[in-house]
KEDREN-166304 format. One record per atom (N, C-alpha, C, CB): residue in one letter; atom name; residue number from 0; x negated, y, z. Coordinates in pm, whole numbers. Each point is the difference from the previous one (the first is absolute). Glycine has a CB too. Example, Ala and Ser with C-alpha at 12.3 -4.5 7.8 and 13.67 -1.06 7.14 Angstrom:
["A","N",0,[-1319,-569,780]]
["A","CA",0,[89,119,0]]
["A","C",0,[-90,120,0]]
["A","CB",0,[189,-117,125]]
["S","N",1,[-154,222,-197]]
["S","CA",1,[-82,119,6]]
["S","C",1,[77,109,73]]
["S","CB",1,[-118,-63,-215]]
% end
This chain:
["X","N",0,[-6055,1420,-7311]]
["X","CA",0,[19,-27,140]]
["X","C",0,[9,131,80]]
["X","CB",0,[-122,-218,-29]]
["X","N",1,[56,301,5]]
["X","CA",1,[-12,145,13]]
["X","C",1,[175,84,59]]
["X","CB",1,[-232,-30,-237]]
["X","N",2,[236,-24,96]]
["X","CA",2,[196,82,1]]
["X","C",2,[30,-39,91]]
["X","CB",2,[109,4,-198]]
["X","N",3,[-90,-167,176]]
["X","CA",3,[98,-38,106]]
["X","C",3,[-29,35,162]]
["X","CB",3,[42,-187,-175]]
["X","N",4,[-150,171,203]]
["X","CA",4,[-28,55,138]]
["X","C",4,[57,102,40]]
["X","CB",4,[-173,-74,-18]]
["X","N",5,[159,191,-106]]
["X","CA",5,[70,124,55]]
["X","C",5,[130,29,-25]]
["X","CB",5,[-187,78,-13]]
["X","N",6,[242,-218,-31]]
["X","CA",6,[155,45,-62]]
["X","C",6,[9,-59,196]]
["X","CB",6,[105,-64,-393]]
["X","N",7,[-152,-44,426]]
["X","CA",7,[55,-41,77]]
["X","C",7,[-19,47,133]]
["X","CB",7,[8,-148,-150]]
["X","N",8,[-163,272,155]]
["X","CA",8,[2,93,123]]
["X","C",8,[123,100,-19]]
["X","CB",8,[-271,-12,33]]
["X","N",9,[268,59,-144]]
["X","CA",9,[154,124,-2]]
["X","C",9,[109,-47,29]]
["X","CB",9,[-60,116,-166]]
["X","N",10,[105,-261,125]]
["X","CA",10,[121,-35,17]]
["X","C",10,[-10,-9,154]]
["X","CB",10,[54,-116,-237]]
["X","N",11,[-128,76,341]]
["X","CA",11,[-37,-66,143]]
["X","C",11,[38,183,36]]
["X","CB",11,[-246,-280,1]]
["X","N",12,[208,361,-43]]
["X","CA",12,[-38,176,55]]
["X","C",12,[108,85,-37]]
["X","CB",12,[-253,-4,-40]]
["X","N",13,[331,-22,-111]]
["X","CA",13,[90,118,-42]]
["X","C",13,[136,-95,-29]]
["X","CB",13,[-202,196,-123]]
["X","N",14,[207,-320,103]]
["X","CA",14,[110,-26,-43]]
["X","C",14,[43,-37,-167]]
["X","CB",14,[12,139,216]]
["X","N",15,[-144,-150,-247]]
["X","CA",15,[10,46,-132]]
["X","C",15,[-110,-47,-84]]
["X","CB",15,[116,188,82]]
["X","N",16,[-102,-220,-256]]
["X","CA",16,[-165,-13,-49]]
["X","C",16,[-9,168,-117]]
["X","CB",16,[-22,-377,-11]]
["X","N",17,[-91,403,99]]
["X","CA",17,[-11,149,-131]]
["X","C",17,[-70,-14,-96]]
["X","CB",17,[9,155,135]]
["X","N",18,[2,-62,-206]]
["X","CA",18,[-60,2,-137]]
["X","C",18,[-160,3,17]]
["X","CB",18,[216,129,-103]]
["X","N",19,[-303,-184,58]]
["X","CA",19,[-147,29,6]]
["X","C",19,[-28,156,36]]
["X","CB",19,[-38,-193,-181]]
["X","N",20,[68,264,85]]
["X","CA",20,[-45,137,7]]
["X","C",20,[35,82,132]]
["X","CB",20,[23,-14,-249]]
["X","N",21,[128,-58,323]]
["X","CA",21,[6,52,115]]
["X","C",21,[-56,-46,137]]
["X","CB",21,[162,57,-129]]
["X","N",22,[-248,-128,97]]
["X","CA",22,[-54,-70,130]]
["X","C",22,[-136,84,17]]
["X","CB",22,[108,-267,-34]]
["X","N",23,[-135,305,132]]
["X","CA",23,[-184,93,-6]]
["X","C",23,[-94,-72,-33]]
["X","CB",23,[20,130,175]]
["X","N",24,[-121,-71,-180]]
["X","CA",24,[-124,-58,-45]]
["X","C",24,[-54,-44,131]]
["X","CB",24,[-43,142,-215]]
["X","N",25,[19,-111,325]]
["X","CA",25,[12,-39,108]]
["X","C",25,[77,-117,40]]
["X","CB",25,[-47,202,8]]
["X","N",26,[119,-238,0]]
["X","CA",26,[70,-88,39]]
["X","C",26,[-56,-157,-96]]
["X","CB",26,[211,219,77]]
["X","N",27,[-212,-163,-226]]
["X","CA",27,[-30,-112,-36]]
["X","C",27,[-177,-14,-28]]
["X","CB",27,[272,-10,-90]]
["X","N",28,[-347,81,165]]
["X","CA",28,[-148,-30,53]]
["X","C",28,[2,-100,108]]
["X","CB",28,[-75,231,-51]]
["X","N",29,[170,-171,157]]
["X","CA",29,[28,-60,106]]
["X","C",29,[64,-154,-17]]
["X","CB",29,[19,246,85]]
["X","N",30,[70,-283,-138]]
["X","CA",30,[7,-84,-28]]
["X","C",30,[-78,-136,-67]]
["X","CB",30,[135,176,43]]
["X","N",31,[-233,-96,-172]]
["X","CA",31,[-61,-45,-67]]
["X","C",31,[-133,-73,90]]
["X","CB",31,[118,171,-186]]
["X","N",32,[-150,-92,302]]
["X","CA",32,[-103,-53,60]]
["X","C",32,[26,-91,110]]
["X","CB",32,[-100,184,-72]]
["X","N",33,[246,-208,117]]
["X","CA",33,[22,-143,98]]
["X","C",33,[66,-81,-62]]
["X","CB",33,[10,90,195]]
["X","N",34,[7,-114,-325]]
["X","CA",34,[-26,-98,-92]]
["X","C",34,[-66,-25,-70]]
["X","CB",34,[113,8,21]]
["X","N",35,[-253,22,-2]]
["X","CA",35,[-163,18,-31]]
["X","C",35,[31,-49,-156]]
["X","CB",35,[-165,-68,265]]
["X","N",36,[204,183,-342]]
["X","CA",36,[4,40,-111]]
["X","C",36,[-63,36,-119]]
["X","CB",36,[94,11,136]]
["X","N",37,[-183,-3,-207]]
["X","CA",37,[-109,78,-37]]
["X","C",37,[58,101,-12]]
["X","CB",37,[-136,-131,-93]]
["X","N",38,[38,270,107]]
["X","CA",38,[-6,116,-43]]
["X","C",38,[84,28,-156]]
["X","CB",38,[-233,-4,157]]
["X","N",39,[181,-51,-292]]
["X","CA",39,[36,18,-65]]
["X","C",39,[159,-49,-48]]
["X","CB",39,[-248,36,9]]
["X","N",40,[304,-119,67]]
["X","CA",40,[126,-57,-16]]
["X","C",40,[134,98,-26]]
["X","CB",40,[-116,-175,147]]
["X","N",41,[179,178,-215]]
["X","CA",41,[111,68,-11]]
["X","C",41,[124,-16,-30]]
["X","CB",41,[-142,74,-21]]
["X","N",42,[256,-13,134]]
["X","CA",42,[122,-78,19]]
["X","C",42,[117,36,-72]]
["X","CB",42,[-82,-35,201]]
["X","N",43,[36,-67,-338]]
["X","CA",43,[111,32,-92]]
["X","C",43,[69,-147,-52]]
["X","CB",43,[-132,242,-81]]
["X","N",44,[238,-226,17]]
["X","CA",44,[11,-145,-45]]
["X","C",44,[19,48,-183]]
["X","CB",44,[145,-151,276]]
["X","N",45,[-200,-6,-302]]
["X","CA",45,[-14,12,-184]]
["X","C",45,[172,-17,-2]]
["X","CB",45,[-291,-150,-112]]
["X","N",46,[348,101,196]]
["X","CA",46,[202,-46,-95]]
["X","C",46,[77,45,142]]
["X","CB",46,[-18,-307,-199]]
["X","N",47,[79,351,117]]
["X","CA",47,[148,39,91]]
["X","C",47,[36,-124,80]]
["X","CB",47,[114,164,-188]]
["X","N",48,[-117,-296,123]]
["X","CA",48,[104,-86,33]]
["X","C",48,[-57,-51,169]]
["X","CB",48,[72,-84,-302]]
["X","N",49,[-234,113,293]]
["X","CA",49,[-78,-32,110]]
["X","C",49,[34,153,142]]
["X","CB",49,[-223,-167,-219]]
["X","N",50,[247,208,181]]
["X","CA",50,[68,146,93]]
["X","C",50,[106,-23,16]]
["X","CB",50,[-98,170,-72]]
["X","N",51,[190,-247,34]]
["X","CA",51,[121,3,17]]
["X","C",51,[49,-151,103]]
["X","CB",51,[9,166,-256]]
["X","N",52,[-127,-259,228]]
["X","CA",52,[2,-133,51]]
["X","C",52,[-114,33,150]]
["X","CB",52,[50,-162,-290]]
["X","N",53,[-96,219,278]]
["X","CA",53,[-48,74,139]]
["X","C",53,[62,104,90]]
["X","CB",53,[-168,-42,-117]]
["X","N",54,[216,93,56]]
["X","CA",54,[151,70,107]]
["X","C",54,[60,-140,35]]
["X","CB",54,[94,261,-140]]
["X","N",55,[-29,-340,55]]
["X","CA",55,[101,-124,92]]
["X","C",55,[-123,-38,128]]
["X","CB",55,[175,-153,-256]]
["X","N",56,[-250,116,225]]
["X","CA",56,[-119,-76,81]]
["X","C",56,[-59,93,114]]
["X","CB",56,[-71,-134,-220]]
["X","N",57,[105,245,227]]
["X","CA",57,[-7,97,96]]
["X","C",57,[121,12,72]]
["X","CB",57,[-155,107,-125]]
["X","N",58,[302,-77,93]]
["X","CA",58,[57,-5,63]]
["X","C",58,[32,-104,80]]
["X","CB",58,[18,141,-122]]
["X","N",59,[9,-282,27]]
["X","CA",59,[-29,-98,80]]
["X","C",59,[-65,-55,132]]
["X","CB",59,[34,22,-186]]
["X","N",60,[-174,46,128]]
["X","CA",60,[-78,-9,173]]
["X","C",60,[26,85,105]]
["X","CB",60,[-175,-63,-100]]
["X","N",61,[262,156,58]]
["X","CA",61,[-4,107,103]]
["X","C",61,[133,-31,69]]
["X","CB",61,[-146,189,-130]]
["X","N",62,[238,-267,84]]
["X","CA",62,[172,-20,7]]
["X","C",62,[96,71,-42]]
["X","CB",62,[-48,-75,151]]
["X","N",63,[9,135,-286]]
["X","CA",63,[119,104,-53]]
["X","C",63,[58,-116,-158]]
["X","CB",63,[-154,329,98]]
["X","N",64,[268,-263,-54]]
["X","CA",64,[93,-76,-119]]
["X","C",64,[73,131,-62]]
["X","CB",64,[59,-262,132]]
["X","N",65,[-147,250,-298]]
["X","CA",65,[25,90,-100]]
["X","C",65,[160,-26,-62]]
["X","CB",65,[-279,7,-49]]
["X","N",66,[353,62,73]]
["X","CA",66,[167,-7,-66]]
["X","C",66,[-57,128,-118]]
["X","CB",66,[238,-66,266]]
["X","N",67,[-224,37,-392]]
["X","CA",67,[-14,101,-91]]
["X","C",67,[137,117,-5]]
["X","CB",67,[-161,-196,-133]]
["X","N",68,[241,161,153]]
["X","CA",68,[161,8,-57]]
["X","C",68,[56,160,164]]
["X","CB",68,[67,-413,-137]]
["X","N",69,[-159,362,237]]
["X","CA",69,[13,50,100]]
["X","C",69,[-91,122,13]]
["X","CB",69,[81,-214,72]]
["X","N",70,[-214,168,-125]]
["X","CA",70,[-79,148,-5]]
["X","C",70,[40,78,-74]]
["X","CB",70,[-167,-71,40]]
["X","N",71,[207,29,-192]]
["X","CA",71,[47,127,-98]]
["X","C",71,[142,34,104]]
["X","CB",71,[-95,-90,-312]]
["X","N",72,[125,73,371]]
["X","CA",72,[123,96,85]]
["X","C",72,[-70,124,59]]
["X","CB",72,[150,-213,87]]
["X","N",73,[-219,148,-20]]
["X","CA",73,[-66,113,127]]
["X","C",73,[-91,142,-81]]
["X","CB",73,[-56,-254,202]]
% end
């Protein structure tokens, strides 16, 4: 639950979901504590397929429509 929160604060802030390692440690304290989180929780996922089905579910809420065919252009 962790991730997704912060896939879905970055996407709301940059436009975007980043890689774990690029998000601060800060940010995801901050986060972690107004979704009263435990301390020890950590925002990783065990399968790809769940990172990848949480980007749709992020963009979705936010109103972006992923064209694959269109990003590899840019």
């Amino acid at each position: 639950m962790l991730m997704l929160m912060l896939m879905l604060k970055s996407y709301q802030r940059m436009g975007c979901c980043p890689k774990l390692e690029d998000v601060p440690e800060q940010v995801v304290d901050f986060v972690r504590r107004q979704v009263e989180v435990p301390e020890g929780a950590l925002p990783v996922y065990q399968a790809e397929k769940t990172t990848k089905n949480h980007r749709g579910v992020v963009r979705k809420s936010v109103g972006v429509l992923y064209e694959q065919a269109e990003a590899r252009r840019t």
